[in-house]
N, C-alpha and C positions, 0 to 999 in steps of 0.2 A: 437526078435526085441526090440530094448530102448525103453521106452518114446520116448526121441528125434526123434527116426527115426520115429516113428508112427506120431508124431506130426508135422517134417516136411513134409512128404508124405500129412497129411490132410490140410497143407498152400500149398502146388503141386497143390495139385488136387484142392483146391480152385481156383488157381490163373487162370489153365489151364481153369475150368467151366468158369471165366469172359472172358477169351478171346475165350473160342466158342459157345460166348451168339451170337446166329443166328439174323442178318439182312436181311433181304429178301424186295423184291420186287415183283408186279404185271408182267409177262411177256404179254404184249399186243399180240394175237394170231387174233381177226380181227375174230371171229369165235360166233356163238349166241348158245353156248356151255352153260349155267348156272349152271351145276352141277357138282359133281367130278366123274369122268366117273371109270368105270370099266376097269383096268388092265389085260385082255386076256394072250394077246400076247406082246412077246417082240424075238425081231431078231436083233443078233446083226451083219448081214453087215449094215444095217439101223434101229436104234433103232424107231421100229415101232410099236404103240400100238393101240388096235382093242380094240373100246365101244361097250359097250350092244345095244346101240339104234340107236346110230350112229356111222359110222366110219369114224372116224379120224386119220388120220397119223398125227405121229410128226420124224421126221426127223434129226437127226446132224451126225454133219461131222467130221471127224479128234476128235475122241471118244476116250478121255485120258482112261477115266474109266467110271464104271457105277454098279450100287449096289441097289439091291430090299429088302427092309424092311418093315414091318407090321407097321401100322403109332403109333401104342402102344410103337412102339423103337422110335420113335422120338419126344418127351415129348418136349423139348427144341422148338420144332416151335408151337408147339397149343400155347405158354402164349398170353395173351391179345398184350401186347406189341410188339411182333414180326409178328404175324399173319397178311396177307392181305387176300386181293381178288383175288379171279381167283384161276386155277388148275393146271398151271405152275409157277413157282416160280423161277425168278433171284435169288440165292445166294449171299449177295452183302461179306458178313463174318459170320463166325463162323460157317460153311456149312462141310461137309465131305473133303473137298480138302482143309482146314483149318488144320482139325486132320489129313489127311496123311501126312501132312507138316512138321509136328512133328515128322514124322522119318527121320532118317538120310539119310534110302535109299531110298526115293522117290525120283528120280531123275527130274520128272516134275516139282518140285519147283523152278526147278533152269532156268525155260523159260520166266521169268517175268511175266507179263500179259497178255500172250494170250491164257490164262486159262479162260472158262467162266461153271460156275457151275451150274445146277439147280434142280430144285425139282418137279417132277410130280404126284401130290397129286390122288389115289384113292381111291375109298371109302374102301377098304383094305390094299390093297400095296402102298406103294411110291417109286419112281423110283429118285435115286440122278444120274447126268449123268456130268461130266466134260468131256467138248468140246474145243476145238479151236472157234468156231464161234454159233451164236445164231440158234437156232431149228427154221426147218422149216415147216411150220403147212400146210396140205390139208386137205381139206373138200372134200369126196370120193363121193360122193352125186351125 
């Protein structure tokens, strides 16, 4: 490999990092949940996940995709900057349905916006989930 190419690959790979610097939001759930729950379970006719202490379902519909990572892979949302509140996270950019964009064969790119992405933070796992419509939260209680 040239110079060149090595040195274009690291202005690449720069330009790409700027644009999957993560914007995230609070997702309001209406639940007095305070902590980031434990990660059980997951089923996927309904992406449904069971806490230590409590159970809570979370619920979406019309599930583009959905992908479980150790939150040590996702460095890019702890910075000060991007980080909120709460233990679901709107995607608003630079989220997982960002970087599948960037292939050619993702063919979900091409539905405009009735993509909605997000992030379920646990105290090991995180869950990214691309839906059609926002997640529906029960309190099993």
């Amino acid at each position: 490999m040239s110079i060149f190419d090595r040195l274009y690959k690291i202005i690449l790979m720069e330009n790409i990092q700027k644009l999957l610097k993560p914007k995230v939001k609070e997702f309001d759930i209406n639940l007095s949940i305070y902590s980031h729950p434990e990660i059980i379970d997951i089923s996927y006719d309904l992406l449904t996940l069971e806490f230590e202490n409590k159970w809570v379902y979370v619920i979406f519909k019309n599930v583009i995709g959905f992908r479980v990572l150790d939150e040590g892979n996702l460095l890019g949302f702890w910075d000060e900057d991007v980080r909120t509140s709460g233990w679901i996270w709107k995607v608003e950019s630079g989220g997982w349905f960002e970087l599948e964009k960037l292939r050619s064969g993702f063919l979900a790119q091409n539905h405009g916006d009735s993509h909605n992405e997000f992030l379920i933070l646990g105290i090991n796992d995180c869950v990214s989930i691309i839906a059609e419509s926002n997640p529906i939260i029960i309190d099993a209680k």
